[in-house]
C-alpha positions in Angstrom: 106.8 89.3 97.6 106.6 86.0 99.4 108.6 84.2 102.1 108.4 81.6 103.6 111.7 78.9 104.7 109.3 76.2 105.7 106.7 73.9 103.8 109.2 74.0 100.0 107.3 73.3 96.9 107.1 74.0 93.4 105.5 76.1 92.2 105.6 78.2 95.2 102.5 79.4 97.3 102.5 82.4 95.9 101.2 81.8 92.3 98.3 80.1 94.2 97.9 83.4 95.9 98.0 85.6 93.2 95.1 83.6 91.3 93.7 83.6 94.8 93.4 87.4 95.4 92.5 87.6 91.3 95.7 89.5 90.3 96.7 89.7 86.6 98.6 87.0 85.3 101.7 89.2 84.8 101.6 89.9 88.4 105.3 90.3 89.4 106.1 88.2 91.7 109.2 87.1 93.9 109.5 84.1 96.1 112.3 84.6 98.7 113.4 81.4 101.0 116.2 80.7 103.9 115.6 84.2 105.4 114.0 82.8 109.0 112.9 84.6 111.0 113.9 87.8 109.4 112.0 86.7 106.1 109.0 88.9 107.2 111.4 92.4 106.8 113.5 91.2 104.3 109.8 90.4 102.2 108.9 94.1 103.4 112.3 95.7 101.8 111.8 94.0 98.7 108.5 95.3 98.0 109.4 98.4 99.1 112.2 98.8 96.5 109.1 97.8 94.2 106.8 100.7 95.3 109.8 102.9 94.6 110.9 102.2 91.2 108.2 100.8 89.9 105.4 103.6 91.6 102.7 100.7 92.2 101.5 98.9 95.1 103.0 95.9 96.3 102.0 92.8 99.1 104.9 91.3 100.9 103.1 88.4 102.7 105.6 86.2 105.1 104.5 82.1 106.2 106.4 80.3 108.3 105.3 76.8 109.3 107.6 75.6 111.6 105.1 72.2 112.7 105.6 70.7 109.5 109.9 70.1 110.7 108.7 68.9 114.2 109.7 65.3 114.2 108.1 63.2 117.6 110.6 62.0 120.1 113.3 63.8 118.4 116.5 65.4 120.0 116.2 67.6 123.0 117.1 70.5 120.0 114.0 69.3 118.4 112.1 70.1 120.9 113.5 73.4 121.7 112.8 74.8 118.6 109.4 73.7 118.5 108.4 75.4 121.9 110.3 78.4 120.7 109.3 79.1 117.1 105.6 78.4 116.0 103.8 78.6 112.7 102.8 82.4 111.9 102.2 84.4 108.8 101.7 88.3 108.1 100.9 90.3 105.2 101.0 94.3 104.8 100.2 96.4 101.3 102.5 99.0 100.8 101.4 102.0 98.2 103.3 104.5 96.9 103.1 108.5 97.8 101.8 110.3 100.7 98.8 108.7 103.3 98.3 107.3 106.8 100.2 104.9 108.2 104.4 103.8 108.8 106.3 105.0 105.6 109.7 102.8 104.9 113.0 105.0 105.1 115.3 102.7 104.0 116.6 99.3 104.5 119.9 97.1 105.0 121.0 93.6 106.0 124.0 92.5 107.3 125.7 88.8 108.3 127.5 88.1 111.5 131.1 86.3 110.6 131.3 83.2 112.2 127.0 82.5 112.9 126.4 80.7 109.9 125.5 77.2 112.5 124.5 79.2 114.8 120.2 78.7 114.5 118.7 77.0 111.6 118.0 73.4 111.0 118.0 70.4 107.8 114.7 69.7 105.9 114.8 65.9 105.9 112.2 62.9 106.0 114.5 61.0 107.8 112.6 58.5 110.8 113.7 59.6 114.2 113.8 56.6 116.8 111.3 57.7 119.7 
């Protein structure tokens, strides 16, 4: 499982990474976009839905590249974000049955009424004047 809401292309990163880590061709795979800064968990539930109906191991790897949005001499909400939010990525392996480490109970999501403008921000190639 793979998410990332920054640096869109097709194919996604993630068949590169599957030939990258030499998985099978019929790896499953599922690319998940426009989750944020939640993407990492929501990557994590997924695969973990996986491990439990499926009984194999999964990767849930999570990218975010927030520098490749940053437009110089921008708005002042330009450069808040980019001295907030800074490129990262994270990946965990999650196998089924008994062992060390955290175990996954359960998961959920839920959406605020109302926040849908609250954070978030247009992919655009637009020229900003500086």
């Amino acid at each position: 499982v793979t998410s990332s809401c920054t640096g869109y292309s097709v194919p996604g990163w993630g068949v590169q990474l599957v030939e990258d880590l030499g998985l099978r061709c019929d790896t499953a795979r599922l690319p998940i976009t426009e989750s944020g800064c939640a993407g990492g968990v929501v990557s994590i539930a997924r695969a973990a839905d996986y491990v439990r109906s499926h009984g194999q191991s999964a990767v849930a790897v999570a990218v975010e590249l927030c520098s490749l949005s940053f437009h110089a001499g921008g708005g002042e909400g330009n450069l808040t974000s980019s001295l907030i939010f800074g490129d990262g990525a994270g990946a965990v392996l999650l196998e089924p049955g008994p062992g060390a480490g955290l175990e996954v109970l359960d998961s959920m999501s839920m959406l605020i009424p109302g926040t849908q403008d609250a954070l978030g921000f247009d992919l655009t190639d637009a020229e900003l004047e500086v």
